[in-house]
DSSP file (Angstrom, degrees, kcal/mol; ACC not computed):
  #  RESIDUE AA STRUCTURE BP1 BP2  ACC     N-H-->O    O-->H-N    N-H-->O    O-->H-N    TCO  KAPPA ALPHA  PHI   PSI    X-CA   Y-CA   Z-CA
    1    1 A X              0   0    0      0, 0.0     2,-0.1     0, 0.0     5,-0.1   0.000 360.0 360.0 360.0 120.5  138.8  116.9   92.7
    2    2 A X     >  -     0   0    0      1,-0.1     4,-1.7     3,-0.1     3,-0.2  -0.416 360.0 -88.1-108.4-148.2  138.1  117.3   89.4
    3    3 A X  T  4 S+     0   0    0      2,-0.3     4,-0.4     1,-0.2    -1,-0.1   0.357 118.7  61.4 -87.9   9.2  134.5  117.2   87.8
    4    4 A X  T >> S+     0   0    0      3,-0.1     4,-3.1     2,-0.1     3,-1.7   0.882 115.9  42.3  -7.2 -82.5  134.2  113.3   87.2
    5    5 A X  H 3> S+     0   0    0      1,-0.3     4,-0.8     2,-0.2    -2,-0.3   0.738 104.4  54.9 -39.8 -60.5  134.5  113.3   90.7
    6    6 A X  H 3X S+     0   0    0     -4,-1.7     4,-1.2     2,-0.2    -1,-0.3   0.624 113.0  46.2 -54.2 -40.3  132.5  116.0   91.8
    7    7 A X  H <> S+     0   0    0     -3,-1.7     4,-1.1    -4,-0.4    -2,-0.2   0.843 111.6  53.6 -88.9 -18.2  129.3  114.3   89.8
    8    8 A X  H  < S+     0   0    0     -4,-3.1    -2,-0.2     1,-0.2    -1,-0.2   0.902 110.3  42.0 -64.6 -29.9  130.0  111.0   91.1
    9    9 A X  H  X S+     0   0    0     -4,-0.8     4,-2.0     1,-0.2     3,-0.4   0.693 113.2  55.0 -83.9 -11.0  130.0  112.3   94.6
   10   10 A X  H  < S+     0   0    0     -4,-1.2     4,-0.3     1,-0.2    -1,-0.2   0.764 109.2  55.5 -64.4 -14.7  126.6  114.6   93.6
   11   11 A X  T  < S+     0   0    0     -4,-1.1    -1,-0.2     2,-0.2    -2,-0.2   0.601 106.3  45.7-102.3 -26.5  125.4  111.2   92.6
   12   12 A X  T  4 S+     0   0    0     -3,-0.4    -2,-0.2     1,-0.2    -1,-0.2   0.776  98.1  71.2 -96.7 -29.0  126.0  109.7   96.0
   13   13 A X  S  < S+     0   0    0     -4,-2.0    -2,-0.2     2,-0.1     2,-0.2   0.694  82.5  79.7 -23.2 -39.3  124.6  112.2   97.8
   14   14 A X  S    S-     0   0    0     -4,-0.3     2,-0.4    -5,-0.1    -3,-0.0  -0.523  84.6-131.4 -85.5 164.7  121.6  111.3   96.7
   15   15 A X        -     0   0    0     -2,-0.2     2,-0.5     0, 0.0    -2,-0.1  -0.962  24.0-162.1-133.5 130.6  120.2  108.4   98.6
   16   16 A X        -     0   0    0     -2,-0.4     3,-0.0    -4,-0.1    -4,-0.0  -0.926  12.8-135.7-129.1 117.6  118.7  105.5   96.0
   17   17 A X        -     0   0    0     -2,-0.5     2,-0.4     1,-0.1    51,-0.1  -0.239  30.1-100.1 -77.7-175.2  116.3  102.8   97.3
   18   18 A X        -     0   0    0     49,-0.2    49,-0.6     1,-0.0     2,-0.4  -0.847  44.4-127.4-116.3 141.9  116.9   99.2   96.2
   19   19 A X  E     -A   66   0A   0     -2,-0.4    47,-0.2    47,-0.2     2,-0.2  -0.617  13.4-144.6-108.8 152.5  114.9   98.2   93.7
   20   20 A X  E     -A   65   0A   0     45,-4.4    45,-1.5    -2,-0.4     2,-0.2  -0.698  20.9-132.8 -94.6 147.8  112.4   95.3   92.7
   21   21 A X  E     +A   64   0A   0     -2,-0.2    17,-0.8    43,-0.2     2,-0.2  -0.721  35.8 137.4 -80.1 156.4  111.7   93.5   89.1
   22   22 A X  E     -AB  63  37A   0     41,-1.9    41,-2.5    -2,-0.2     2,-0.3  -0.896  47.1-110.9-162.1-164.4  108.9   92.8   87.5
   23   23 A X  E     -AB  62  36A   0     13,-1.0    13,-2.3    39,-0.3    39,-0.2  -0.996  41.4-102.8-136.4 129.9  107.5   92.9   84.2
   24   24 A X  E     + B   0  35A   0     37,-2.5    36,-1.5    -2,-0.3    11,-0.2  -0.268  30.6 174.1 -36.6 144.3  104.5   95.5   83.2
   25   25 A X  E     -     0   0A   0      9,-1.2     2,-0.2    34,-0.2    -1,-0.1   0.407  62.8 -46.0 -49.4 -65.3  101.2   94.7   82.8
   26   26 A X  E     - B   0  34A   0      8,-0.8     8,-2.4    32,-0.1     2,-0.6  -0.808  38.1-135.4 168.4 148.2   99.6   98.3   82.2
   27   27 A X  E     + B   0  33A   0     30,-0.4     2,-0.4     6,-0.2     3,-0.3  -0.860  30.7 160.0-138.2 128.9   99.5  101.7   83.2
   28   28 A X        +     0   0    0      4,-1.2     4,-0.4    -2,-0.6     3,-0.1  -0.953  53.2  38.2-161.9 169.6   96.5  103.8   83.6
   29   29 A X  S >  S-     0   0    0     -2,-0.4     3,-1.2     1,-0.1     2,-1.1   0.975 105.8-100.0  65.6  63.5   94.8  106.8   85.0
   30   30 A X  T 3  S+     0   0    0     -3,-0.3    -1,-0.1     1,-0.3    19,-0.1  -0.112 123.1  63.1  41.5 -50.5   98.5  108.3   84.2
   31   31 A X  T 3  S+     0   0    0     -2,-1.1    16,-1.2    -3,-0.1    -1,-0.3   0.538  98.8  63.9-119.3 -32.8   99.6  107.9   88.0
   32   32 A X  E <   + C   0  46A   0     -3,-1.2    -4,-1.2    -4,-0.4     2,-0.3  -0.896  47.5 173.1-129.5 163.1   99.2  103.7   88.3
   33   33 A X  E     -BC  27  45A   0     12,-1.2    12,-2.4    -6,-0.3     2,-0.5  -0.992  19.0-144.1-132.7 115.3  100.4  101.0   87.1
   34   34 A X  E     +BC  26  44A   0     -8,-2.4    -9,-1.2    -2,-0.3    -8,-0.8  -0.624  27.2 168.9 -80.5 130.4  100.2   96.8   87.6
   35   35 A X  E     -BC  24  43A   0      8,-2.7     8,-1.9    -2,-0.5     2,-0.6  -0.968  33.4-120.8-139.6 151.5  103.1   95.0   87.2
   36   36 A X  E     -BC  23  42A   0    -13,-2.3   -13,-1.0    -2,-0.5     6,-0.3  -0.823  29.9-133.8 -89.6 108.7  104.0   91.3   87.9
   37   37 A X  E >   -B   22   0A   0      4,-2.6     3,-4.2    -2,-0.6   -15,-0.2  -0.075  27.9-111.2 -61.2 149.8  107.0   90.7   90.4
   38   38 A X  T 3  S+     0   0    0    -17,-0.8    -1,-0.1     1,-0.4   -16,-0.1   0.631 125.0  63.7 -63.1 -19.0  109.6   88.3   89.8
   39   39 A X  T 3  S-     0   0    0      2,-0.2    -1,-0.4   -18,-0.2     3,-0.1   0.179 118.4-114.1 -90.8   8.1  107.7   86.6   92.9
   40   40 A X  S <  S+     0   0    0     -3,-4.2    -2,-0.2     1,-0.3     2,-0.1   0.215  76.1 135.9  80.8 -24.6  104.5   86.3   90.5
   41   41 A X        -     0   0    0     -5,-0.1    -4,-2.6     1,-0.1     2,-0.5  -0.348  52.3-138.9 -69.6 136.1  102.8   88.7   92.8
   42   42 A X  E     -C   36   0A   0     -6,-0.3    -6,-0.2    -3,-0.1     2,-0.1  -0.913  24.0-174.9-102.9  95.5  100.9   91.3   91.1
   43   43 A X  E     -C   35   0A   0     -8,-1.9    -8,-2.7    -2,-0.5     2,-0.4  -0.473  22.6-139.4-108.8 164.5  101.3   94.8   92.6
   44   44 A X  E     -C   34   0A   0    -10,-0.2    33,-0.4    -2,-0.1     2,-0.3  -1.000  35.1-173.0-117.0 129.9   99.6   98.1   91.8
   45   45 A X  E     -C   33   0A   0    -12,-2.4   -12,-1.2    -2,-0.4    33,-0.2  -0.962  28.6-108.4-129.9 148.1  102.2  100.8   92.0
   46   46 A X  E     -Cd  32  78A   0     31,-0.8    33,-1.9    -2,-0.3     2,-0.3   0.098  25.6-161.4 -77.6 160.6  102.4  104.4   91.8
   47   47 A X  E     - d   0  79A   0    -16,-1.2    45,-0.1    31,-0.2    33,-0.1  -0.844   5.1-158.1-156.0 110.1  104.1  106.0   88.5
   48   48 A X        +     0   0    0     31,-0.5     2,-0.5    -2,-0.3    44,-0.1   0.551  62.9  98.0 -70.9  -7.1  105.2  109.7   89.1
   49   49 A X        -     0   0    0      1,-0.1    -2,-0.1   -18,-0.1    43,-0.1  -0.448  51.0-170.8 -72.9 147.2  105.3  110.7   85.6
   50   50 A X        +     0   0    0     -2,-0.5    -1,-0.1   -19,-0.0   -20,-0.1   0.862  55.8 116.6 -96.5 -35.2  102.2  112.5   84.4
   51   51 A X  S    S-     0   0    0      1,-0.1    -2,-0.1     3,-0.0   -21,-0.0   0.284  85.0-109.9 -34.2 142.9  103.7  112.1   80.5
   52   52 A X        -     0   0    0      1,-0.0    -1,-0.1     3,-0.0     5,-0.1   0.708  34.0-168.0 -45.3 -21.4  102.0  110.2   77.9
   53   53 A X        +     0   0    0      1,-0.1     4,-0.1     3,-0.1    -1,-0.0   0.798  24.0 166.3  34.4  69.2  105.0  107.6   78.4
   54   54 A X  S >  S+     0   0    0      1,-0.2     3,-1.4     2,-0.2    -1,-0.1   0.967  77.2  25.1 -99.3 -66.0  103.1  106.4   74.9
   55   55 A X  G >  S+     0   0    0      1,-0.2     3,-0.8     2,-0.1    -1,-0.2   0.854 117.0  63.5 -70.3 -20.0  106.4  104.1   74.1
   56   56 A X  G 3  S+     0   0    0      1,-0.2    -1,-0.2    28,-0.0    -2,-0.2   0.144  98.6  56.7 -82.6  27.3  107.7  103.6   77.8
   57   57 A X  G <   +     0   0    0     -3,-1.4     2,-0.9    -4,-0.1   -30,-0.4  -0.181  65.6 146.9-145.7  49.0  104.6  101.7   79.0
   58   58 A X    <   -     0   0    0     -3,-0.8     3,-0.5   -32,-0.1   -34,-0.1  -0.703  54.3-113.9 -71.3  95.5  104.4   99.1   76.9
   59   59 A X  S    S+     0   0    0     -2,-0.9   -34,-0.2     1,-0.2     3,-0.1   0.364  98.3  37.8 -60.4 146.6  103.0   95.8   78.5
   60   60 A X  S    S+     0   0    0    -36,-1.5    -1,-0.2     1,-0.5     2,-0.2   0.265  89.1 132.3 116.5 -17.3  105.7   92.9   78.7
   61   61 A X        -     0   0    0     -3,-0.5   -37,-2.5     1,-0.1    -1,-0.5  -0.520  65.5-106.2 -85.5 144.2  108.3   95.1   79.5
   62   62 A X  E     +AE  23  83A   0     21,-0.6    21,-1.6   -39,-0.2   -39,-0.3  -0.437  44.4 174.5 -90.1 144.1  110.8   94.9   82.1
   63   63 A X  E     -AE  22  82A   0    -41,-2.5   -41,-1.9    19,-0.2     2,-0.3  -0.799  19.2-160.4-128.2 168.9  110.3   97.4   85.3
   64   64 A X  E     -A   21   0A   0     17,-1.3    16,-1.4    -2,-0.2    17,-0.5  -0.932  16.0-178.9-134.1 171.8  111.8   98.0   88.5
   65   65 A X  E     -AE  20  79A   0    -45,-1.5   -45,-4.4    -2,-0.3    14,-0.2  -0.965  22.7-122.5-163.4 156.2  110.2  100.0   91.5
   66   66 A X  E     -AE  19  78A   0     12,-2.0    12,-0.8    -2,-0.4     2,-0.5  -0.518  19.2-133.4 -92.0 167.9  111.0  100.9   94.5
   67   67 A X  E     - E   0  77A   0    -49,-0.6     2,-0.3    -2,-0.2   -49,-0.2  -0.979  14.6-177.9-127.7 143.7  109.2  100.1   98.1
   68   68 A X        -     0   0    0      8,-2.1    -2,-0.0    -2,-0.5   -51,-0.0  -0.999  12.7-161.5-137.8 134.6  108.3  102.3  100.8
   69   69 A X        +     0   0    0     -2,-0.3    -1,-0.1     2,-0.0     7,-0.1   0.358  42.5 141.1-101.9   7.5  106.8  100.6  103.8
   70   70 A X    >   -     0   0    0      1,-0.1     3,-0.8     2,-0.1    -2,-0.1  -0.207  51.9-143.8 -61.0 129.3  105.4  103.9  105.1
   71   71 A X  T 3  S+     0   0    0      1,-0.3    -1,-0.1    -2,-0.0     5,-0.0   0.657 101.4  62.6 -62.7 -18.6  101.9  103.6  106.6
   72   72 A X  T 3  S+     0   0    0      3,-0.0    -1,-0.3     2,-0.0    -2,-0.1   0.884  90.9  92.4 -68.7 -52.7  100.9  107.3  105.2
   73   73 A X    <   -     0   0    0     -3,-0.8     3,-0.2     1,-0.1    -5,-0.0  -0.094  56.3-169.2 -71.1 107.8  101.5  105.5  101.5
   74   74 A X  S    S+     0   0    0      1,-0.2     2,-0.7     2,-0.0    -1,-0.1   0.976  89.2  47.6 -59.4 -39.2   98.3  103.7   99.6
   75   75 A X        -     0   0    0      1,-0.1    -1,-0.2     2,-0.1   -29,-0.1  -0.976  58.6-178.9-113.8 144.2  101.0  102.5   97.6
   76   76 A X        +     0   0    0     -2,-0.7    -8,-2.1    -3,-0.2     2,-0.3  -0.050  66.7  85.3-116.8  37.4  104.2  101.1   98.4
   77   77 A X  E     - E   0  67A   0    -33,-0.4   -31,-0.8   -10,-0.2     2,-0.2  -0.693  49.7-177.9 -71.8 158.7  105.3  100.7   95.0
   78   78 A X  E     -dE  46  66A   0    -12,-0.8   -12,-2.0    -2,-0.3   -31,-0.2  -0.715  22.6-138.1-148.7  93.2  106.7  103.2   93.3
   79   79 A X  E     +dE  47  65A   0    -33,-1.9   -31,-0.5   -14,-0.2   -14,-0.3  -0.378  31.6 163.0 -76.7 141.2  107.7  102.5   89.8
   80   80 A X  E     +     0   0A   0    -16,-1.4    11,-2.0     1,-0.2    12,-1.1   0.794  50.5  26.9-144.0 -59.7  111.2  104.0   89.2
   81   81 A X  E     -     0   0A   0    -17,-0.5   -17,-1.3     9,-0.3     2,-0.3  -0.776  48.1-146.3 -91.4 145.7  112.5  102.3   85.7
   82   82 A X  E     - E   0  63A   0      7,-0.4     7,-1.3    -2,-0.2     2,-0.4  -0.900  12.4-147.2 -93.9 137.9  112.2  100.8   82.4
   83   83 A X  E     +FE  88  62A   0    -21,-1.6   -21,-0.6    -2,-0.3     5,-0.2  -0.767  34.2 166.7 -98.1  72.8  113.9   98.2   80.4
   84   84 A X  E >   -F   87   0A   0      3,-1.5     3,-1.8    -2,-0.4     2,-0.4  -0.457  47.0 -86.7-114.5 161.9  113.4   99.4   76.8
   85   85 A X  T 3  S+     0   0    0      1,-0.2     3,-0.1    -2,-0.2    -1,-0.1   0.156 116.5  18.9 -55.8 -11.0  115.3   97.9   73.9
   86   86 A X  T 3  S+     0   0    0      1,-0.4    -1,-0.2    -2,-0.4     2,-0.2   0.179 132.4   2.1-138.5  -5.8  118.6   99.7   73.4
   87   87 A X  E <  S-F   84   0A   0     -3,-1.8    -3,-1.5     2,-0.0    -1,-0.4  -0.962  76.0 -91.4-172.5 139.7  118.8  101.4   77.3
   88   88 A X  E     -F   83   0A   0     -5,-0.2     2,-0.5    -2,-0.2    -5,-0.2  -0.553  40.9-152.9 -68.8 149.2  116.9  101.8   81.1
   89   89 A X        -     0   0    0     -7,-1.3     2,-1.2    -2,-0.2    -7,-0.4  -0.897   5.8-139.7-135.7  95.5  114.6  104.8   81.0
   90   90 A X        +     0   0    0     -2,-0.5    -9,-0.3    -9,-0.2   -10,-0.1  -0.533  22.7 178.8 -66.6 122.2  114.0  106.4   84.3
   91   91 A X        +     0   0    0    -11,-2.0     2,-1.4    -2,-1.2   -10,-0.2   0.512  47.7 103.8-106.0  -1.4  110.4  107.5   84.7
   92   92 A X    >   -     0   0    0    -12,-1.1     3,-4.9   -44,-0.1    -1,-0.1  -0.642  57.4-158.7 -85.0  97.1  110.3  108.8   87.7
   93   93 A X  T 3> S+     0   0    0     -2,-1.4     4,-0.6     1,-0.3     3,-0.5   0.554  91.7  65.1 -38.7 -18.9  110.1  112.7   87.1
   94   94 A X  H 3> S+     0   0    0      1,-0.2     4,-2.9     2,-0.1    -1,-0.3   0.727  89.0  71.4 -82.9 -13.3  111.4  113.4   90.9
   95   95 A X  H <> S+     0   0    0     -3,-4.9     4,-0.7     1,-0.2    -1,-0.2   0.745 102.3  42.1 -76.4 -17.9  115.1  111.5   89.9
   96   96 A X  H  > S+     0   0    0     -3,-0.5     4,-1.9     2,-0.2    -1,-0.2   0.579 108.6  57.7-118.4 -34.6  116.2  114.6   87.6
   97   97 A X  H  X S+     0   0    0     -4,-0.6     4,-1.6     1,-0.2    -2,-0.2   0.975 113.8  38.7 -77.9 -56.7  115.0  117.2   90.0
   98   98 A X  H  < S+     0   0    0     -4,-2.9     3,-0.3     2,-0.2    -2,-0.2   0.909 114.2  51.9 -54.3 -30.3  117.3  115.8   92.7
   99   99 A X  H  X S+     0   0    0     -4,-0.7     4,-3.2     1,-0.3    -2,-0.2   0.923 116.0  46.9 -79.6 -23.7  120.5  114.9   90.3
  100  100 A X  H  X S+     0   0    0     -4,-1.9     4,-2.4     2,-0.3    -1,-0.3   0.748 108.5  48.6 -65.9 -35.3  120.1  118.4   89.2
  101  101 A X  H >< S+     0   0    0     -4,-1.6     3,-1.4    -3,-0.3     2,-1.1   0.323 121.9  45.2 -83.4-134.2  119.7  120.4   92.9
  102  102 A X  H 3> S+     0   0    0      1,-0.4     4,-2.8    -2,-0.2     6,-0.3  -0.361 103.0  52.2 -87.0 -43.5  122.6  118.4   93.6
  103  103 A X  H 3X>S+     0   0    0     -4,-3.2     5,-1.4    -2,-1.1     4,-0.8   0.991 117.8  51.5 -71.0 -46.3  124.8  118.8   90.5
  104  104 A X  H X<5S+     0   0    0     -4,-2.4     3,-0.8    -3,-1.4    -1,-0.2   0.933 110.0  42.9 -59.3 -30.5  123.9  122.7   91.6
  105  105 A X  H 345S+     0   0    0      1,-0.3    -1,-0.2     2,-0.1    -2,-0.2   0.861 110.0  59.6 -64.2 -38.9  124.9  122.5   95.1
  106  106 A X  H 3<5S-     0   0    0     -4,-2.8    -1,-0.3     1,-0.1    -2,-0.2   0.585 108.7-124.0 -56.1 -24.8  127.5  120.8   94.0
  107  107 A X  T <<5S+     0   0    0     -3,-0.8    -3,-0.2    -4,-0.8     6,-0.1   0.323  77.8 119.4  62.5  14.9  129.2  123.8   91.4
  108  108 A X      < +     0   0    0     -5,-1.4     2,-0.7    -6,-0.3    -4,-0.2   0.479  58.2  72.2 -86.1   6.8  129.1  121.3   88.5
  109  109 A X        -     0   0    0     -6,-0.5     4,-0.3    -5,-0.1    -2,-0.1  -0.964  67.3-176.6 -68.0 106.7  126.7  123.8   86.8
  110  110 A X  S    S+     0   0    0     -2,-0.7     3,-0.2     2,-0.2     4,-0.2   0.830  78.7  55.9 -88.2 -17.3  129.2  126.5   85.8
  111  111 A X  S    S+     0   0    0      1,-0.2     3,-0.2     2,-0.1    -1,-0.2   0.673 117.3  35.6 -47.5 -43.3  126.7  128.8   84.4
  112  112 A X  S >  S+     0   0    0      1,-0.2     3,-1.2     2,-0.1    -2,-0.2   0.278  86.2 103.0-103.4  16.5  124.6  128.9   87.8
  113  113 A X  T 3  S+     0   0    0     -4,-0.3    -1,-0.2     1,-0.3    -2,-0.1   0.916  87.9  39.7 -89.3 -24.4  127.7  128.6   90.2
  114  114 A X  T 3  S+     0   0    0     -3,-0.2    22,-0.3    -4,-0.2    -1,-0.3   0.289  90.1 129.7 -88.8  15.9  127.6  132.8   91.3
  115  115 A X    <   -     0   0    0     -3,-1.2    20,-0.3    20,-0.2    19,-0.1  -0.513  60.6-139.3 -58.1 125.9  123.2  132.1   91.3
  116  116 A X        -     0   0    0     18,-0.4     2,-0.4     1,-0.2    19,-0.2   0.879  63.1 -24.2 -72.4 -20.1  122.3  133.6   94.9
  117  117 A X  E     -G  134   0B   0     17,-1.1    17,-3.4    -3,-0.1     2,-0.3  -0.979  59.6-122.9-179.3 175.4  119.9  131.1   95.7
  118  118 A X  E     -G  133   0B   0     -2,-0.4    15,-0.2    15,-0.2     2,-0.2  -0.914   9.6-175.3-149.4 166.3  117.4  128.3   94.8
  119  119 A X  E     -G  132   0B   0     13,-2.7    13,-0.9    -2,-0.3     2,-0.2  -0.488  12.7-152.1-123.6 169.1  113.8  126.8   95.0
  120  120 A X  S    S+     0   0    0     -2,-0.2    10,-0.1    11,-0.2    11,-0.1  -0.744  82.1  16.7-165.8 139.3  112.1  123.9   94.0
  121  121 A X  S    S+     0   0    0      8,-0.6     8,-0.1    -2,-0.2     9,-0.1   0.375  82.3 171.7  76.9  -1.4  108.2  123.8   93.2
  122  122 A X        -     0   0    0      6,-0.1     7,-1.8     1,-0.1     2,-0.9  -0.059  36.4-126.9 -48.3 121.2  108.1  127.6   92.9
  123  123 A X  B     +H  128   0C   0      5,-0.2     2,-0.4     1,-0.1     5,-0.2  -0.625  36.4 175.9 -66.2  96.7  104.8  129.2   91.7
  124  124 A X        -     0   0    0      3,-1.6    -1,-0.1    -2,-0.9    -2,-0.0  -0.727  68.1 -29.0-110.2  77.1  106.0  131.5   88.7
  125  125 A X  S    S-     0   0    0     -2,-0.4    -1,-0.2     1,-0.2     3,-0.0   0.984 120.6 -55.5  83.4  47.9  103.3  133.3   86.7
  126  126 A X  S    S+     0   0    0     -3,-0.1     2,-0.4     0, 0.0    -1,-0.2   0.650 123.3  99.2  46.9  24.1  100.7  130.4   87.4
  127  127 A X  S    S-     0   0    0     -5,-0.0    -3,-1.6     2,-0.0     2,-0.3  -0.970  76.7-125.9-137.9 155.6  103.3  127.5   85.9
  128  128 A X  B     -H  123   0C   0     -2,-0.4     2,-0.6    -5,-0.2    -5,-0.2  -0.688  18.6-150.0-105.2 134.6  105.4  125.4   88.6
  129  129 A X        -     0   0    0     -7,-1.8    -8,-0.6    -2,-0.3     3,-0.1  -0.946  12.4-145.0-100.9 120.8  109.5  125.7   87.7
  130  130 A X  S    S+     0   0    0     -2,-0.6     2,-0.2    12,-0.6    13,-0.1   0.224  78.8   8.4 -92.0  28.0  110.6  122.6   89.0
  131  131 A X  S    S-     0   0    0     -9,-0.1    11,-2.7   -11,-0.1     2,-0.4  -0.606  78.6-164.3 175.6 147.5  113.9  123.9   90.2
  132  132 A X  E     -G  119   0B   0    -13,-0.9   -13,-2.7    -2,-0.2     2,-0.5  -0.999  10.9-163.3-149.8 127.8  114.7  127.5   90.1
  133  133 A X  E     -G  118   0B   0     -2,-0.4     7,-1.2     7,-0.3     2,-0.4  -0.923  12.4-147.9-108.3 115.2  117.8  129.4   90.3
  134  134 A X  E     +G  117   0B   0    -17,-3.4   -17,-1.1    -2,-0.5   -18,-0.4  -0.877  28.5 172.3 -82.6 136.8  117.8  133.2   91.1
  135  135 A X    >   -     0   0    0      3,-0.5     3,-2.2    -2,-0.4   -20,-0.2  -0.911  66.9 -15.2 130.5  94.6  121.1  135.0   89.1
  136  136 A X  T 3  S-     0   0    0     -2,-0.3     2,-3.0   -22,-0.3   -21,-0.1   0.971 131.9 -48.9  73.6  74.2  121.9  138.6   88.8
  137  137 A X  T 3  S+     0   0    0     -3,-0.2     2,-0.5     1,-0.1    -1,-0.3   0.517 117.3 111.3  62.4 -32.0  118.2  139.5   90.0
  138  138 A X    <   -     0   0    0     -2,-3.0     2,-0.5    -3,-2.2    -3,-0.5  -0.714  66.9-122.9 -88.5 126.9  116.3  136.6   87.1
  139  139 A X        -     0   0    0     -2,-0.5     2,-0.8    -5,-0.2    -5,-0.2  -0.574  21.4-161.1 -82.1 151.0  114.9  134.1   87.4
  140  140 A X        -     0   0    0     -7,-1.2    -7,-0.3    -2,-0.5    -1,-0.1  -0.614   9.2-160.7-129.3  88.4  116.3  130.7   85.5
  141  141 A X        -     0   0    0     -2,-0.8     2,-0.8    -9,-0.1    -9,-0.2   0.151   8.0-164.0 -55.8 142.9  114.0  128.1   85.0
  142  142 A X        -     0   0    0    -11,-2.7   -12,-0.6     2,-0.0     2,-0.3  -0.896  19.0-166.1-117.8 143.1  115.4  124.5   84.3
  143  143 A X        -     0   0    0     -2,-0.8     2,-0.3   -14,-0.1   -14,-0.1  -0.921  10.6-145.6-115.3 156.4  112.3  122.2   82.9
  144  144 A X        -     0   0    0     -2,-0.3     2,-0.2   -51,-0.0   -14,-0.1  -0.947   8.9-157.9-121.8 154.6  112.4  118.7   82.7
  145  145 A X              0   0    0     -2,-0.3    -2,-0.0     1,-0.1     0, 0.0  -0.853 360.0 360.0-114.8 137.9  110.5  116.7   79.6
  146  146 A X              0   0    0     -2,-0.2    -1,-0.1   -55,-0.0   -97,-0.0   0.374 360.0 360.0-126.4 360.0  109.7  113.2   80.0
């Protein structure tokens, strides 16, 4: 198999919910968002980035989100994408952290493939690594920037 292959199947591995349209409204208090569904319906939805997102929440703009019908969720939006002018713009900060434990599980890292073993959320020195590989005794933090 060679490594084409290898990220396509890290890529299916991962399990991708089906997504809704709508077009932004606004997003505030950093965590929510309204947007208006292709159904007119106006939802408030959750937005896992914490970032300033100063050009990716521009009202008018096209979104997609996900739904989760789970009764534990106050929302069961989940805003997942952007439509921005030249390219879609993932904003949800948890999609990178999976393609990434996967592209490692996977050996498509080639740097980290003899790393004995791995974390995700580990408390290091009062800052959270959001995916951590241990290597010859070190640790090797991967950050993501949104």
């Amino acid at each position: 198999m060679d490594k084409e292959e290898k990220t396509n199947k890290a890529c299916a591995d991962i399990p991708w919910p089906d997504l809704t349209k709508g077009i932004l409204l606004k997003r505030y208090k950093r965590f929510l968002a309204n947007v208006r569904l292709d159904t007119n319906e106006v939802v408030t939805c959750h937005c896992a980035n914490s970032g300033a997102m100063l050009k990716c929440s521009e009202p008018g703009k096209e979104v997609y989100l996900s739904f989760h019908a789970s009764p534990k969720r106050k929302l069961k939006y989940t805003w997942e994408i952007i439509h921005m002018k030249t390219s879609f713009v993932g904003v949800n900060t948890n999609i990178p952290n999976r393609l990434v434990k996967k592209s490692i599980e996977n050996n498509l890292v080639e740097e980290l493939r003899q790393a004995k073993r791995n974390g995700v959320e580990i408390l290091v020195y009062d800052s959270i690594i959001d995916l951590m590989k241990i290597r010859l005794g070190r640790p090797i933090p991967l950050k993501f920037c949104s």
